[in-house]
C-alpha positions as a LaTeX table, in Angstrom:
\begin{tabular}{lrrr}
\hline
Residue & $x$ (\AA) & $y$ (\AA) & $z$ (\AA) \\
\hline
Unk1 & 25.07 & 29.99 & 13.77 \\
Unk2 & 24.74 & 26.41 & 13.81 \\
Unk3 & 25.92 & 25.97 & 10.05 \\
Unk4 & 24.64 & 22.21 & 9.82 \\
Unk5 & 21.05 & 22.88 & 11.19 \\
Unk6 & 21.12 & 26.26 & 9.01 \\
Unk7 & 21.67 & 23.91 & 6.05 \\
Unk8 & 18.85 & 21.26 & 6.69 \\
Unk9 & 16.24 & 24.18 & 7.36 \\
Unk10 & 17.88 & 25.77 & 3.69 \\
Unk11 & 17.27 & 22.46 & 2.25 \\
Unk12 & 12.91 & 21.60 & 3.26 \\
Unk13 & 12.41 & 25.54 & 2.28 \\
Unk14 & 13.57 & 24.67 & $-1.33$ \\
Unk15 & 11.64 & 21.01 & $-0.76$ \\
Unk16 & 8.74 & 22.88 & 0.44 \\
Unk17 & 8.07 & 25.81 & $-1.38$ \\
Unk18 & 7.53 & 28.26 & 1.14 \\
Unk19 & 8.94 & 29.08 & 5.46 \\
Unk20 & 5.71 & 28.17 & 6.69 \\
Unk21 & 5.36 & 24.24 & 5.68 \\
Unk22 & 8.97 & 24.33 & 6.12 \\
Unk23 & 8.38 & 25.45 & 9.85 \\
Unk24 & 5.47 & 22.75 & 10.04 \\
Unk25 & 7.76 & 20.20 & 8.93 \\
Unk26 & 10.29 & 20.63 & 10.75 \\
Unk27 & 8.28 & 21.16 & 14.24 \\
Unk28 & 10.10 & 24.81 & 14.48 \\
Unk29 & 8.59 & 28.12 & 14.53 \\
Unk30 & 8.58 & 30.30 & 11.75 \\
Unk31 & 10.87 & 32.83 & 12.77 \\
Unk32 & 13.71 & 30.52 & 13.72 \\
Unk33 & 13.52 & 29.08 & 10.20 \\
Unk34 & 13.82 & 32.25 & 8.58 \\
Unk35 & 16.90 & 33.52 & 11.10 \\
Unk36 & 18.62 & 30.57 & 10.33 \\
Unk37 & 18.27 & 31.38 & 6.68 \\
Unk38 & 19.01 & 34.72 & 6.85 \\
Unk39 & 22.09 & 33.88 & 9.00 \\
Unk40 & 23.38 & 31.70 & 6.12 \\
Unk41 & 22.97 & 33.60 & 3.71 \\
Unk42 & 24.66 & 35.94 & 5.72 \\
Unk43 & 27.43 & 33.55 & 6.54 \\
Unk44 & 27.82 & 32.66 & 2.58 \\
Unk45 & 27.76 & 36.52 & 1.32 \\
Unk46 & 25.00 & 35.75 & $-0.76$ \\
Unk47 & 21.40 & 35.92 & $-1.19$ \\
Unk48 & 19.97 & 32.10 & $-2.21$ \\
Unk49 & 16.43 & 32.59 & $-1.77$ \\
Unk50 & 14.10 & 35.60 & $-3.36$ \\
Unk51 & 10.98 & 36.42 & $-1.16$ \\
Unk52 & 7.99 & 37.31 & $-2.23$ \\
Unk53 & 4.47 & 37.81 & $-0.57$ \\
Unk54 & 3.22 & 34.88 & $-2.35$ \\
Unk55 & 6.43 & 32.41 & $-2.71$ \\
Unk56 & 10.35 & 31.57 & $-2.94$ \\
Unk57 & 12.11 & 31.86 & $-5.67$ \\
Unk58 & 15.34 & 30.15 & $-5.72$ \\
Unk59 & 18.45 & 32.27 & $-6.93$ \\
Unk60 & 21.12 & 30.54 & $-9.20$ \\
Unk61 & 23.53 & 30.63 & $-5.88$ \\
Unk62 & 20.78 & 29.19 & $-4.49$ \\
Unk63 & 20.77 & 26.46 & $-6.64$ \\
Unk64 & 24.25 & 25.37 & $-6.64$ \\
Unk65 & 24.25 & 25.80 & $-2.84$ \\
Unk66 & 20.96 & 23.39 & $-2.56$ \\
Unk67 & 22.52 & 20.75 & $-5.00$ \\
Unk68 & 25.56 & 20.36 & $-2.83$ \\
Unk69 & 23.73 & 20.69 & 0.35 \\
Unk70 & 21.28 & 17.85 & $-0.16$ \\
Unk71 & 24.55 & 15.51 & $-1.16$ \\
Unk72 & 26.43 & 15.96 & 2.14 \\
Unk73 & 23.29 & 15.38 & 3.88 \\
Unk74 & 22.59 & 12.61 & 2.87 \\
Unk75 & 26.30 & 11.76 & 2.98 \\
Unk76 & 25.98 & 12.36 & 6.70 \\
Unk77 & 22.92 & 10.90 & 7.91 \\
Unk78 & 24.75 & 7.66 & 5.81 \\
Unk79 & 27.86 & 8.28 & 8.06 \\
Unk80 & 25.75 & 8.23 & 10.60 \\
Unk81 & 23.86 & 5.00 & 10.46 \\
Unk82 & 27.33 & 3.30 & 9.78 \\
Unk83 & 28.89 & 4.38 & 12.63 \\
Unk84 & 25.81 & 3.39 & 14.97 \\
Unk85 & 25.73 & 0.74 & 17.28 \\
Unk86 & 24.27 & $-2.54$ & 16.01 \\
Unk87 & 22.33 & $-2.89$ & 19.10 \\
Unk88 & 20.76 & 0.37 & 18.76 \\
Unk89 & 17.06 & 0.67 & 18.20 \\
Unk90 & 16.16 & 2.53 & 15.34 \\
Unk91 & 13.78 & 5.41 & 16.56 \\
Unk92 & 11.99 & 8.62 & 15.68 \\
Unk93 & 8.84 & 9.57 & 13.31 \\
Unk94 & 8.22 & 7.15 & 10.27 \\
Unk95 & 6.04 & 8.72 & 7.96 \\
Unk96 & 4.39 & 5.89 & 5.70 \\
Unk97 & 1.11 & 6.05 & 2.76 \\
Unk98 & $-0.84$ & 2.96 & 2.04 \\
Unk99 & $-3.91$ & 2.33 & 0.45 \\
Unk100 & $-6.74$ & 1.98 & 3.04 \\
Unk101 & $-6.97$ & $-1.81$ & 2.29 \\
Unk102 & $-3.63$ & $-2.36$ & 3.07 \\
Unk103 & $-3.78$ & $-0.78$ & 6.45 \\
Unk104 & $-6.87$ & $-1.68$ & 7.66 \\
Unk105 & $-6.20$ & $-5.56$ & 6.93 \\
Unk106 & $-2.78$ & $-6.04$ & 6.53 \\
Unk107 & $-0.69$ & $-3.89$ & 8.64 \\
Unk108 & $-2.59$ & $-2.11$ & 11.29 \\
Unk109 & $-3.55$ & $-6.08$ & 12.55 \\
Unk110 & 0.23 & $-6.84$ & 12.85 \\
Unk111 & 1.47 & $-3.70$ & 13.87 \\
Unk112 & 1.56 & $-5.03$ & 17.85 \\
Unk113 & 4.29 & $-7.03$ & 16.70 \\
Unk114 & 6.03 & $-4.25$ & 15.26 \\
Unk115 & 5.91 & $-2.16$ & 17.98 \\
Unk116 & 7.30 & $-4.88$ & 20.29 \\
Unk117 & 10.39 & $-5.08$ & 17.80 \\
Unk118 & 10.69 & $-1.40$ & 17.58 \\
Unk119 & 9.17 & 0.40 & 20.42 \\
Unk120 & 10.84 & 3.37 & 19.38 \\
Unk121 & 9.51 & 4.13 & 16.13 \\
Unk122 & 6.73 & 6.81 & 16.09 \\
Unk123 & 4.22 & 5.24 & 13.12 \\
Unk124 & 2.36 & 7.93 & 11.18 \\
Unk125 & 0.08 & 5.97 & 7.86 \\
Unk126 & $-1.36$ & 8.50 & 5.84 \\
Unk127 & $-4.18$ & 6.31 & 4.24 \\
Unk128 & $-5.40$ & 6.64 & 0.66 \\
Unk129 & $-4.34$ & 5.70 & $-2.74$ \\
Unk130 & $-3.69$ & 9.42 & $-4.14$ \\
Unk131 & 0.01 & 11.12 & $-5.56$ \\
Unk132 & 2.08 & 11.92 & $-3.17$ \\
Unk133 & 4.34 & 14.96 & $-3.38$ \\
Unk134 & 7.13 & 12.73 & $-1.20$ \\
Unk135 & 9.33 & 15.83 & $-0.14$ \\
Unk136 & 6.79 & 18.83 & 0.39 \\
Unk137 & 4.67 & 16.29 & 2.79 \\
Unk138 & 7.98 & 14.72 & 4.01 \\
Unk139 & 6.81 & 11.25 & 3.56 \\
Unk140 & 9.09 & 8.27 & 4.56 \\
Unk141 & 8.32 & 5.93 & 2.17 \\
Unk142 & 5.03 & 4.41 & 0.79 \\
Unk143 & 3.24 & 0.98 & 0.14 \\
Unk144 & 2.17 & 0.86 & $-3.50$ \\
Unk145 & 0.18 & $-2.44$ & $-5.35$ \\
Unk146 & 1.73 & $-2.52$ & $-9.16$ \\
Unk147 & 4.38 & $-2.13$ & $-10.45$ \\
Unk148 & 5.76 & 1.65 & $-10.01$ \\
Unk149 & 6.25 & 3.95 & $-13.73$ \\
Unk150 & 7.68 & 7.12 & $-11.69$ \\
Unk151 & 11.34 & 7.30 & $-12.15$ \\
Unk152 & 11.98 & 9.64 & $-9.56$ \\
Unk153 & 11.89 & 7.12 & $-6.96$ \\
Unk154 & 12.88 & 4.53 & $-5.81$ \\
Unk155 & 11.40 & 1.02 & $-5.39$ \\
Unk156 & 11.81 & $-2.55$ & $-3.18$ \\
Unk157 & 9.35 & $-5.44$ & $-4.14$ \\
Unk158 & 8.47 & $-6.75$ & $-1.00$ \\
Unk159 & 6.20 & $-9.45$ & $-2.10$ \\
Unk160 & 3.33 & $-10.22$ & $-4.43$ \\
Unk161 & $-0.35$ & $-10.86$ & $-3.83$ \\
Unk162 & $-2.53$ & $-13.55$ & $-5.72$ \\
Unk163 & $-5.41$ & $-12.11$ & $-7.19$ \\
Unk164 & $-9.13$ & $-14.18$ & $-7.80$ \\
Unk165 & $-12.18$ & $-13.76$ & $-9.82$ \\
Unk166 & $-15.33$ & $-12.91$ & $-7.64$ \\
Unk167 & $-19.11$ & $-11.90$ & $-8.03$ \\
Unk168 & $-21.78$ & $-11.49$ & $-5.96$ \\
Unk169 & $-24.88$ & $-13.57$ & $-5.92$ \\
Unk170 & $-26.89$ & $-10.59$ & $-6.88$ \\
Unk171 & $-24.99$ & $-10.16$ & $-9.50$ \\
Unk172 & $-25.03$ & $-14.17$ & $-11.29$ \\
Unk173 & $-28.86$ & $-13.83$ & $-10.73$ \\
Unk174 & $-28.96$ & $-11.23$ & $-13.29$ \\
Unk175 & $-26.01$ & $-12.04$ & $-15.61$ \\
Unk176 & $-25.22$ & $-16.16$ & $-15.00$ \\
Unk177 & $-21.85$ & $-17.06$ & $-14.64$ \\
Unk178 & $-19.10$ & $-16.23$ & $-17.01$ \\
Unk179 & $-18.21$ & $-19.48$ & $-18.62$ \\
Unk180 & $-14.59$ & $-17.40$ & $-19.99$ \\
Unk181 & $-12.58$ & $-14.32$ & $-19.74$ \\
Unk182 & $-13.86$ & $-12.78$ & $-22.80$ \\
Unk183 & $-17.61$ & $-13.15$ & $-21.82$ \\
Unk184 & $-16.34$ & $-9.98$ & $-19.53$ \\
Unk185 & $-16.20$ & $-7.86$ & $-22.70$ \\
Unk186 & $-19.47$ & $-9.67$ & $-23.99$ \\
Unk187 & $-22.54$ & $-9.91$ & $-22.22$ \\
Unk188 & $-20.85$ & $-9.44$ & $-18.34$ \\
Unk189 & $-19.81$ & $-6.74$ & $-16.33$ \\
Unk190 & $-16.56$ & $-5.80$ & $-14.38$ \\
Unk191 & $-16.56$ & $-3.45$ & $-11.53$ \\
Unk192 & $-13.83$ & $-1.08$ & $-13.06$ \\
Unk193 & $-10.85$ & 0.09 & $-10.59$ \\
Unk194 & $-9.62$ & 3.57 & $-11.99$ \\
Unk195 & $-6.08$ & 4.07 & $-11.85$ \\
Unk196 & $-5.18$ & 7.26 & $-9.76$ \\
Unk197 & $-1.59$ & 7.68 & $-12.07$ \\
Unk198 & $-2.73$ & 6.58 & $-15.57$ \\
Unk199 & $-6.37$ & 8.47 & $-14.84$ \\
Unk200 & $-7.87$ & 5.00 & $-16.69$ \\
Unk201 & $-9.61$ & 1.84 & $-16.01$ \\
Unk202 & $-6.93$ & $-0.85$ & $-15.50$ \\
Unk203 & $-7.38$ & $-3.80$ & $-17.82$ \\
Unk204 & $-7.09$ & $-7.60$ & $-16.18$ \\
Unk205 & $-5.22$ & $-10.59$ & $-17.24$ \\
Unk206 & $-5.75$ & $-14.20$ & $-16.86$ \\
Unk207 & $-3.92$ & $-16.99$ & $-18.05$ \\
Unk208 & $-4.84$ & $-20.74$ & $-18.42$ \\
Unk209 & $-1.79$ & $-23.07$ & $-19.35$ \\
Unk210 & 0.06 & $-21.00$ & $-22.03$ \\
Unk211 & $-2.51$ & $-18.82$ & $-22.92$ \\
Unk212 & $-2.63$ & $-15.60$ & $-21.55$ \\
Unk213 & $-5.60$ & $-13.25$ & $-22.14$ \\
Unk214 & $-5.78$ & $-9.38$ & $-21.63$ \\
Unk215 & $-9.15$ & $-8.12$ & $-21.18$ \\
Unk216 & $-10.49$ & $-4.48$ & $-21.39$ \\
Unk217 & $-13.63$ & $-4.49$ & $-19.05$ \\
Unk218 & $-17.21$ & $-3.21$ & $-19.70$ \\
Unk219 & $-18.49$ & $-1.46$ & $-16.19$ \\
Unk220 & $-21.06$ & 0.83 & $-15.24$ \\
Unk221 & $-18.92$ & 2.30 & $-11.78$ \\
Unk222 & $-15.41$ & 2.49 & $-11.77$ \\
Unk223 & $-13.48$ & 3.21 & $-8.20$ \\
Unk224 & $-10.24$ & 4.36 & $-6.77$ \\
Unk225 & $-10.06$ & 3.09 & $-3.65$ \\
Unk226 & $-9.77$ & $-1.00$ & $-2.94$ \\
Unk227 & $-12.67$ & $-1.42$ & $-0.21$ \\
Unk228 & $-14.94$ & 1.03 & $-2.33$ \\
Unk229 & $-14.34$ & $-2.40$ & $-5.44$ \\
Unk230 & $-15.09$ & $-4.98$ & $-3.31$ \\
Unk231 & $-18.29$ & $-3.53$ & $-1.65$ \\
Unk232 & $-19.48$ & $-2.39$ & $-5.50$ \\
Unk233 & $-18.67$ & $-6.09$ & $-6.28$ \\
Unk234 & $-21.05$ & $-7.17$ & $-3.45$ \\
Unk235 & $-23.56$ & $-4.85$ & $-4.00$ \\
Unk236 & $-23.83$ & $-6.84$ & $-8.20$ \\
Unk237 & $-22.26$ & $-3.81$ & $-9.57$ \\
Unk238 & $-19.64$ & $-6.53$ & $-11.54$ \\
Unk239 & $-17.47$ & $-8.96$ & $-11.06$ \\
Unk240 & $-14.32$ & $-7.77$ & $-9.60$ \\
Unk241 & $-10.33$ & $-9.32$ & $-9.56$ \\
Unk242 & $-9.20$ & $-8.73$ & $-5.42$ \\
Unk243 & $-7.16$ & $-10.73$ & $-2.83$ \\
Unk244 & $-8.31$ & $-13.28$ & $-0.11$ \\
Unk245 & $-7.17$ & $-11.71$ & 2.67 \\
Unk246 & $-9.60$ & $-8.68$ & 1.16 \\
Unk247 & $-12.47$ & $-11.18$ & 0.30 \\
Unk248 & $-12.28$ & $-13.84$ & 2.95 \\
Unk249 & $-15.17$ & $-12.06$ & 5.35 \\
Unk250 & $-17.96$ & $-11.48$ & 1.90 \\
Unk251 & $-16.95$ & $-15.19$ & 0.81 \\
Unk252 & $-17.72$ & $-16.88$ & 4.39 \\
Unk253 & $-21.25$ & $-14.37$ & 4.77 \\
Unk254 & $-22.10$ & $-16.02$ & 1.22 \\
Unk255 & $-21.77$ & $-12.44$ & $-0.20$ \\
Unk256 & $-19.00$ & $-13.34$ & $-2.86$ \\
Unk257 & $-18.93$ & $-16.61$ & $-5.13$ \\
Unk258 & $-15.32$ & $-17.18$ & $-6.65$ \\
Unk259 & $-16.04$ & $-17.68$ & $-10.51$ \\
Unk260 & $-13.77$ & $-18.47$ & $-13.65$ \\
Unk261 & $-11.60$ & $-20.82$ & $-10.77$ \\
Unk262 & $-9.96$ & $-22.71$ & $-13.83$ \\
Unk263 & $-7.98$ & $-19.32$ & $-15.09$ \\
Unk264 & $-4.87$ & $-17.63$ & $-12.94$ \\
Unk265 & $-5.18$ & $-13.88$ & $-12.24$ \\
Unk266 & $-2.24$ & $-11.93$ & $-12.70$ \\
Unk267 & $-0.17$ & $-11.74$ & $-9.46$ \\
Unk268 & $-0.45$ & $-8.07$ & $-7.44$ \\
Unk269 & 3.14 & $-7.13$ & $-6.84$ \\
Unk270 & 3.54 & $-4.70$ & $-3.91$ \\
Unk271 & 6.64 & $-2.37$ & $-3.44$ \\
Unk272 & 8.41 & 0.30 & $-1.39$ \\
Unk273 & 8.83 & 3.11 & $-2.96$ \\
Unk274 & 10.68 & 6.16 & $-1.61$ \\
Unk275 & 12.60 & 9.47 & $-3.35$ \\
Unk276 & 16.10 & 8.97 & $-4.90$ \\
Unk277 & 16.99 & 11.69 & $-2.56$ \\
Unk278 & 16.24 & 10.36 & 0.39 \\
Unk279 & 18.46 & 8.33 & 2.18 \\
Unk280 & 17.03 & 4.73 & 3.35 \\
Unk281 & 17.13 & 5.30 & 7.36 \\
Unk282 & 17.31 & 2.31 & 9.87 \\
Unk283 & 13.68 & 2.93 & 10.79 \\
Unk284 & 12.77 & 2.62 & 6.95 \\
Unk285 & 14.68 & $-0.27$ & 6.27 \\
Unk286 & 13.77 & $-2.47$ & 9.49 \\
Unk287 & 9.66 & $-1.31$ & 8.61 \\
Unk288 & 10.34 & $-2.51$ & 4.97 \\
Unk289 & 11.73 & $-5.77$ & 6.32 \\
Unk290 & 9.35 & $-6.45$ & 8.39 \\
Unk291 & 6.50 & $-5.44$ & 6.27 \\
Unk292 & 8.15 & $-8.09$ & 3.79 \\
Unk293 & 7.90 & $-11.06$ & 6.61 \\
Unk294 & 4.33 & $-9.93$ & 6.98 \\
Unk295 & 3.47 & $-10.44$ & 3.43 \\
Unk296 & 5.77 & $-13.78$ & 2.89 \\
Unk297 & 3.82 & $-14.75$ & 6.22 \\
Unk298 & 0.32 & $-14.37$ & 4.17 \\
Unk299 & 1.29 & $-15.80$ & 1.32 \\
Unk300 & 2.32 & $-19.14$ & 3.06 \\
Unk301 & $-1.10$ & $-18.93$ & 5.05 \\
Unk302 & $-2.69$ & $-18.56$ & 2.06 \\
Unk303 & $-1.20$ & $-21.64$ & 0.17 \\
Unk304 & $-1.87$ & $-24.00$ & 3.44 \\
Unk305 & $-5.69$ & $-22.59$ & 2.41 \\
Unk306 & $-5.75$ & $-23.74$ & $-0.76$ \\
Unk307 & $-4.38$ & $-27.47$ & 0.40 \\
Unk308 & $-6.77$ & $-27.85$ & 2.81 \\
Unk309 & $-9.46$ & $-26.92$ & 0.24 \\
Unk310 & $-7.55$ & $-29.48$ & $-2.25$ \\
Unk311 & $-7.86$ & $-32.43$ & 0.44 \\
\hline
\end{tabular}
């Protein structure tokens, strides 16, 4: 028996729940994850998994064994990266979530120049803005806008995206123009973006000097998804708070009018975030640096915009 492999397939059946996403996970069949299983339980003199038709049930032995297990592991694969050349190109499947927004017009237009750096890596971007159960879908690491509240994982800032005030033309035909923030809890509309974690509307901020205002928005559609609030935005649903690099096509096709342009939005931060037990691989940390280049790179672009608007 191959103790160390035994351990690692021990290890995603506890992550998982059950042998067959374990198998799927691990690109093995079924039956060689359960011999390998067997055989250490064998090997240990214990049983540290109870089957069932419908699940596993993990004994106390089991317990103990998986605490430990997931420790050296990761002490390992740390070993591991130490000892490896510098020169070495980090390779193998990175398994990444984003919103759509994100991927469709931030990182899937760079991502040639990623794959020049690293033409190794394997890229797989689950898109969508949902929960993601991190271990049972054995996801790297994921690109989240706010700040993060789960304290199971981990989290890098890897830059910060300024936010403006739009509305359609549709829209400031029927309502006007908001002359102040508050008029967006009086006599205005917001488009409303749900948040998938909270299960509420998110409130916006704006600040003007040293006054900062929160406001709870009035809307008639709320949305989950990024692309979904801009396009309600367009189509006069309510004004809506999004980034340039989001807005830049509506604004140019006269579809979007920025409004309010004399108050700040609150800045988008954007992080990593990744389990506390998993370790940060090569391939993770050279996509997070990158991916934090990318976003310093838009944020200078974005400020030579404004100064040639200014002059």
């Amino acid at each position: 028996m191959d103790q160390l492999s035994a351990m690692r397939v021990f290890v995603r059946v506890v992550e998982t729940g059950n042998f067959t996403r374990a198998a799927s996970t691990l690109n093995m069949p079924k039956t060689t994850v359960t011999n390998l299983v067997q055989s250490l339980e064998a090997h240990l003199r214990t049983t540290l998994l109870n089957r069932t038709t419908r699940r596993v049930m993990v004994t106390t032995d089991g317990a103990l064994y998986y605490e430990r297990a997931i420790q050296i592991l990761s002490e390992l694969d740390e070993l591991d990266g130490s000892m490896s050349n510098s020169q070495t190109q980090p390779s193998g499947r990175l398994r990444v979530e984003m919103a759509g927004a994100f991927a469709d017009l931030l990182v899937i237009p760079a991502l040639c120049d990623f794959y020049k750096r690293y033409p190794q890596i394997r890229l797989d971007i689950g898109v969508g803005d949902r929960l993601v159960d991190y271990i049972a879908e054995n996801v790297d690491c994921a690109l989240r806008g706010g700040t993060p509240t789960d304290q199971s994982l981990i989290a890098r800032k890897v830059g910060e995206i300024k936010m403006h005030t739009y509305a359609s033309p549709v829209y400031i035909r029927n309502f006007g123009v908001p002359d102040h923030p508050r008029d967006l809890e009086n006599g205005h509309f917001s488009v409303g973006y749900l948040n998938a974690t909270a299960g509420r509307v998110m409130t916006t901020e704006f600040s003007r000097g040293e006054e900062t205002i929160e406001i709870t928005p009035r809307y008639v559609v709320s949305v989950n998804d990024a692309r979904t609030y801009v396009n309600a935005a367009i189509a006069g649903m309510g004004i809506a708070q999004s980034a340039r690099f989001m807005t830049r096509e509506a604004v140019e096709k006269g579809e979007l009018v920025e409004v309010l342009t004399d108050w700040e939005c609150e800045s988008l931060p954007l992080y990593i975030v990744y389990p506390q037990t998993r370790h940060l691989s090569n391939k993770v940390r050279v996509f997070v640096d990158w991916l934090a280049k990318l976003l310093q790179n838009l944020k200078i672009e974005e400020n030579r915009e404004q100064i040639r608007k200014a002059s």
